[in-house]
FIKE-217100 format. One line per field, with one value per residue (C-alpha): residue number from 1; residue in one letter; y, x, z. Coordinates in nm, 2 decimals, padded with zeros to 4 digits. Example, Ala and Ser with C-alpha at 12.3 -4.5 7.8 and 13.67 -1.06 7.14 Angstrom:
REM residues 2
nr = 1,2
rest = A,S
c2 = -00.45,-00.11
c1 = 01.23,01.37
c3 = 00.78,00.71
***
This chain:
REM residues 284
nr = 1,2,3,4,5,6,7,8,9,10,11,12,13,14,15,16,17,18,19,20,21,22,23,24,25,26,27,28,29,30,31,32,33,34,35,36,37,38,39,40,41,42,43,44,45,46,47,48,49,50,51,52,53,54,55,56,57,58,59,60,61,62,63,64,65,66,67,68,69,70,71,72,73,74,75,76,77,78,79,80,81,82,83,84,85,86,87,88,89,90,91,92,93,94,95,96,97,98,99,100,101,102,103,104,105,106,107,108,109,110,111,112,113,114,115,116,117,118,119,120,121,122,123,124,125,126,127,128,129,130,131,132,133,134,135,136,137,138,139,140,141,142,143,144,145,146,147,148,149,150,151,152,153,154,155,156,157,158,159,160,161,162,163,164,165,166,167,168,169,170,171,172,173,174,175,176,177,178,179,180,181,182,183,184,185,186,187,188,189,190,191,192,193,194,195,196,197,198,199,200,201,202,203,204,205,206,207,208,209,210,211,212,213,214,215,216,217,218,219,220,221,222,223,224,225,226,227,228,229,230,231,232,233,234,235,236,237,238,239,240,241,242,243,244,245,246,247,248,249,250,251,252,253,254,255,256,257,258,259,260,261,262,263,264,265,266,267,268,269,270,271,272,273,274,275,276,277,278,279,280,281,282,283,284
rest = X,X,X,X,X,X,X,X,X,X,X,X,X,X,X,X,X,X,X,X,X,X,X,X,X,X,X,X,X,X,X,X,X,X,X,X,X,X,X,X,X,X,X,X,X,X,X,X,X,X,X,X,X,X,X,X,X,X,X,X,X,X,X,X,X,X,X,X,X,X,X,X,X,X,X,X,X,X,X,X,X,X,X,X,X,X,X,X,X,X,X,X,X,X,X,X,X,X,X,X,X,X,X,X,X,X,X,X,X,X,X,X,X,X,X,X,X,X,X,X,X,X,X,X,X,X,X,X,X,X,X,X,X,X,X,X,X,X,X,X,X,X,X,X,X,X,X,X,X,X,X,X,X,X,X,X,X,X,X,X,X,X,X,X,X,X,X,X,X,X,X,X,X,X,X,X,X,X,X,X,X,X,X,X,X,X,X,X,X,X,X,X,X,X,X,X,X,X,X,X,X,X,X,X,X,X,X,X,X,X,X,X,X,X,X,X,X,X,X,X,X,X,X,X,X,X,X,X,X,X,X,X,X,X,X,X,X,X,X,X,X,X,X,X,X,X,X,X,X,X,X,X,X,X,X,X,X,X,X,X,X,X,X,X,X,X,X,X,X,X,X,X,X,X,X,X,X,X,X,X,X,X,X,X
c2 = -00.40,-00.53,-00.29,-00.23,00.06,-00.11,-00.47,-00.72,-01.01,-01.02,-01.13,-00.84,-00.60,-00.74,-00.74,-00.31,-00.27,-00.50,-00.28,-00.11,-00.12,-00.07,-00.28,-00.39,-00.54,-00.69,-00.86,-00.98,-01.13,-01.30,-01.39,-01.67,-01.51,-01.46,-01.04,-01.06,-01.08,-00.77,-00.54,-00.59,-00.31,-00.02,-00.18,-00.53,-00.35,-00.16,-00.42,-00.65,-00.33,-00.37,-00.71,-00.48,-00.22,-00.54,-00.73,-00.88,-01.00,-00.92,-01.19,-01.24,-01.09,-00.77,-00.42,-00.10,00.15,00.49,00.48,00.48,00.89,01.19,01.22,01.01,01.20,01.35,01.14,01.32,01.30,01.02,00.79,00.45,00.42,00.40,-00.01,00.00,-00.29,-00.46,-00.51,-00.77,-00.79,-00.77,-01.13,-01.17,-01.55,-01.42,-01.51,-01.75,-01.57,-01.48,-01.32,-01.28,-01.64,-01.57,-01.52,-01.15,-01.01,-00.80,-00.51,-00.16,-00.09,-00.23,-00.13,-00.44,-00.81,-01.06,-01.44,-01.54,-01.21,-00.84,-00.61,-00.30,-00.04,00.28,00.60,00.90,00.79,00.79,00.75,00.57,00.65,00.52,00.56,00.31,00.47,00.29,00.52,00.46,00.61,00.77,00.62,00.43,00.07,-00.06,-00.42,-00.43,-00.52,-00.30,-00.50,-00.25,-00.29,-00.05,00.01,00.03,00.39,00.18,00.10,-00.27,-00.47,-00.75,-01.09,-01.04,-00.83,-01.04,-00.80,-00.82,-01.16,-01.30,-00.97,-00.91,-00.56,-00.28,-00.51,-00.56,-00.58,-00.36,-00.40,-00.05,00.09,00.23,00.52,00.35,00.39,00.18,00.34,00.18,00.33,00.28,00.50,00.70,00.50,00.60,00.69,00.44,00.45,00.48,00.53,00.82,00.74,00.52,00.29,-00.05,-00.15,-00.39,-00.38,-00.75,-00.76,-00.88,-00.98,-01.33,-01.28,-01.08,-01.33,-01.62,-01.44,-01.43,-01.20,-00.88,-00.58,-00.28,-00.27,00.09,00.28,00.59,00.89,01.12,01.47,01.61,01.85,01.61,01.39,01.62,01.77,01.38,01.28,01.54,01.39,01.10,00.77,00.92,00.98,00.78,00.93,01.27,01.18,00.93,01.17,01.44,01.22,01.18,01.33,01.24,01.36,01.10,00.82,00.51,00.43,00.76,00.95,00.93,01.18,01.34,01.12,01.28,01.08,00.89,01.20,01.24,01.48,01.52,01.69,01.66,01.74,01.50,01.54,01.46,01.22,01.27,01.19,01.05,01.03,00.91,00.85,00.55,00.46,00.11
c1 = -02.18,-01.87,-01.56,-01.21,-01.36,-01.69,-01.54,-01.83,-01.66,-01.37,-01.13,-01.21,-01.13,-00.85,-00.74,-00.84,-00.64,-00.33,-00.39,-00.08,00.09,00.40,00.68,00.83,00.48,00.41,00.78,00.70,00.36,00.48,00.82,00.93,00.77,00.92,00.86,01.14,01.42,01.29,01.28,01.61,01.82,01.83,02.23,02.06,01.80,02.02,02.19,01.89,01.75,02.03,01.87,01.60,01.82,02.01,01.64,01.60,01.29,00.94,00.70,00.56,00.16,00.35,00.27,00.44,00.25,00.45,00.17,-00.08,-00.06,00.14,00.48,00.68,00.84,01.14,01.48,01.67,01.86,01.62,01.64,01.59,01.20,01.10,01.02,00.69,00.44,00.19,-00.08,-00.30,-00.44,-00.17,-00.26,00.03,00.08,00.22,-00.10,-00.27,-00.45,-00.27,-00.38,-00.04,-00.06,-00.41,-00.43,-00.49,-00.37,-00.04,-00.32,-00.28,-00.69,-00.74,-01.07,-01.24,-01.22,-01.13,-01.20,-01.52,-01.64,-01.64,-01.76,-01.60,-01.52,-01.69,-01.52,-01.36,-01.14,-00.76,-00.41,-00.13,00.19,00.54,00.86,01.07,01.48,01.84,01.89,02.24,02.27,01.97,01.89,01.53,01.48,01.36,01.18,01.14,00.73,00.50,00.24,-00.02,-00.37,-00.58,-00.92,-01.23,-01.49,-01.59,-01.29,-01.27,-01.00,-01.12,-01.07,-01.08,-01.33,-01.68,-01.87,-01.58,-01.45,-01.54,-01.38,-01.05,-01.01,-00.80,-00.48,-00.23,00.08,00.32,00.65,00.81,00.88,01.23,01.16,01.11,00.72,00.41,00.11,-00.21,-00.60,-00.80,-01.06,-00.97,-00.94,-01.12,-01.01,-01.12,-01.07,-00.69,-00.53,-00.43,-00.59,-00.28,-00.20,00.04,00.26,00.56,00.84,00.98,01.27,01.07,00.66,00.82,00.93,00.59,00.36,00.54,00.53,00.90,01.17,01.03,01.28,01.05,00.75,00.64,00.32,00.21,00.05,-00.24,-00.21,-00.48,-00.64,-00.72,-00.91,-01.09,-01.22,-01.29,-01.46,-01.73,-01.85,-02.10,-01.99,-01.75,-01.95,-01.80,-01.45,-01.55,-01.52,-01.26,-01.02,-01.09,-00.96,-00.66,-00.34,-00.07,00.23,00.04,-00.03,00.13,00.29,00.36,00.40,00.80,00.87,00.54,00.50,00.73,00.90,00.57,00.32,00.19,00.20,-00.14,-00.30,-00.66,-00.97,-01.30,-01.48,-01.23,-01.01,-00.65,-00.33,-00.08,00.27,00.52,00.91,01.05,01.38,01.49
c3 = 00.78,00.96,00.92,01.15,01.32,01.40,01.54,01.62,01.84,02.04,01.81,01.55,01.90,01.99,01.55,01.56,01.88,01.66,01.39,01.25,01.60,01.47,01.35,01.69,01.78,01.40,01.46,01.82,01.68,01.35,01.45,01.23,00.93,00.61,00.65,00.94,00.71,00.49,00.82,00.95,00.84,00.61,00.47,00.39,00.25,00.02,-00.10,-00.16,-00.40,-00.60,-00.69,-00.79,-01.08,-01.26,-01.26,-01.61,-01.52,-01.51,-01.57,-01.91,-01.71,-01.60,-01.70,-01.75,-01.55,-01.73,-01.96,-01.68,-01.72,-01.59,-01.49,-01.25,-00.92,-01.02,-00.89,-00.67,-00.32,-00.17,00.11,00.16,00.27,00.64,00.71,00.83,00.94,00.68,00.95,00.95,00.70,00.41,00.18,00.10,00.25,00.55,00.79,00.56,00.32,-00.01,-00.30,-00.46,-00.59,-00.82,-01.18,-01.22,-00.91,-01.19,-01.27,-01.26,-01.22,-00.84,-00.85,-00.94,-00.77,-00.99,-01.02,-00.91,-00.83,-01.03,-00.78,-00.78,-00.46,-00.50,-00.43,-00.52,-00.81,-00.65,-00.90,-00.69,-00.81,-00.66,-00.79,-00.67,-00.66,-00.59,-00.28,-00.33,-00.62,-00.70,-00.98,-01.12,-01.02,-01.33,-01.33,-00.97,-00.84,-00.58,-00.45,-00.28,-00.11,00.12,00.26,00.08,00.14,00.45,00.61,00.51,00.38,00.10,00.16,00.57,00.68,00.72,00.46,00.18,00.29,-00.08,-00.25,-00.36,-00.47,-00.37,-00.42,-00.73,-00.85,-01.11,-01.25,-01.25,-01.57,-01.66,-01.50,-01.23,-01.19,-01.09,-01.10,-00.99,-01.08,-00.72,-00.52,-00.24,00.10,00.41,00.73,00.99,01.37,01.57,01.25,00.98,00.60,00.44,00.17,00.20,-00.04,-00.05,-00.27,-00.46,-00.66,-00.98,-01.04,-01.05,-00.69,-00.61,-00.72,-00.56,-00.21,-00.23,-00.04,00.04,-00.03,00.15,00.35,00.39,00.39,00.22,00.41,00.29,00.33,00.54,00.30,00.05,00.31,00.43,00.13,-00.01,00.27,00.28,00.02,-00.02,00.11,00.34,00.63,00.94,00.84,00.93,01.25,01.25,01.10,01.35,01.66,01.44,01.37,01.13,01.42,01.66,01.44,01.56,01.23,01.11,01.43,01.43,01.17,01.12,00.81,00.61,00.44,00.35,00.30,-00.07,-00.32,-00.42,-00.78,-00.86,-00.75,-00.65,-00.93,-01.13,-00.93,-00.70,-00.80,-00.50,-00.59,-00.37,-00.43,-00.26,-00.18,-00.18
***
């Protein structure tokens, strides 16, 4: 089974030793992209969100995720979301591969690949929920879209590594709801080598934008808190991040490293038998 932290030819090397670099490397190696004007500054960025609040439109496919369960973070003082890389493997029409242009990629349960295939990723069952905020005024964003993707219990991404090549889970999109929330149904990720367990997400100013690979508002990436993973991954199916975790540390990781992953750690509810909870409040 092919996964990041088991690389079988040079060029899946040289794409774990890429991996999540940070964002001066992902802007050296994809200059010209469309991503470069989403990363420029935290002042663009703020006036981009505004797009975001006055958004009339979601498309027609979008969902509202506050019915998804539980209460959205409370909206207080926040601040605008640290830019982070997507990595390489984000299919969002960046690097070739897309997924954001399929029927059925606006879903709230990312737990399932759509289209040709069904197969669903195993796990510990895992609720993502953002709260996307004006950080200017601390207010909802209502209508904006979160398009989100991780790792699989194995440490594969759908739709690049060799094993889940053909797969497409673990992504979708939401429209936030007036509240400003997206929540997304998903199994815990796994913890595979040179990097701290995390979740990807971008932010679009509607599901109309979203789904035509438009103009990105945030990139950013959401940290999970230590305790959680390592009480999830003692259990079954969670073997190789045992040990990937331990040569790990949120204060070193490459992406998170800066701040400790503060402004990115979750707060986490739950338990494994009956599933986590990961709420996160973003500022855009």
């Amino acid at each position: 089974m092919t996964s990041p932290q088991q690389p079988t030819d040079q060029h899946a090397r040289d794409e774990v030793e890429d991996h999540d670099r940070g964002l001066l490397f992902d802007m050296q190696r994809l200059v010209g992209r469309r991503r470069a004007l989403a990363v420029l500054g935290g002042t663009a960025l703020a006036a981009l969100a505004g797009c975001a609040a006055n958004s009339s439109g979601a498309s027609s496919a979008s969902t509202s995720s506050s019915a998804a369960g539980g209460t959205a973070a409370a909206v207080g003082d926040v601040d605008v979301i640290p830019q982070e890389t997507a990595g390489p493997y984000p299919a969002d029409g960046s690097n070739g591969t897309n997924v954001l242009s399929e029927s059925g990629v606006v879903r709230s349960d990312i737990r399932s690949s759509f289209g040709s295939s069904t197969t669903r990723a195993e796990g510990v069952p895992l609720t993502i929920r953002l709260t996307l905020v004006d950080a200017d005024g601390d207010t909802p964003v209502e209508g904006a879209a979160v398009y989100l993707w991780h790792c699989n219990r194995d440490g594969q991404y759908s739709m690049y590594d060799r094993a889940v090549a053909d797969e497409n889970y673990l992504r979708g999109v939401q429209s936030s709801a007036a509240d400003g929330s997206v929540t997304f149904t998903s199994v815990f990720p796994a913890c595979y080598s040179g990097r701290w367990p995390h979740i990807h997400f971008e932010v679009y100013a509607s599901v109309d934008e979203a789904t035509a690979a438009g103009r990105i508002l945030a990139t950013s990436q959401l940290a999970l808190p230590e305790e959680t993973c390592s009480t999830v991954y003692a259990t079954s199916g969670y073997e190789q991040s045992v040990s990937n975790l331990s040569r790990v540390s949120l204060t070193r990781d490459m992406v998170f490293g800066d701040d400790g992953g503060v402004a990115q750690l979750a707060t986490m509810t739950g338990d494994v038998s009956s599933g986590y909870t990961a709420a996160l409040t973003v500022g855009i």
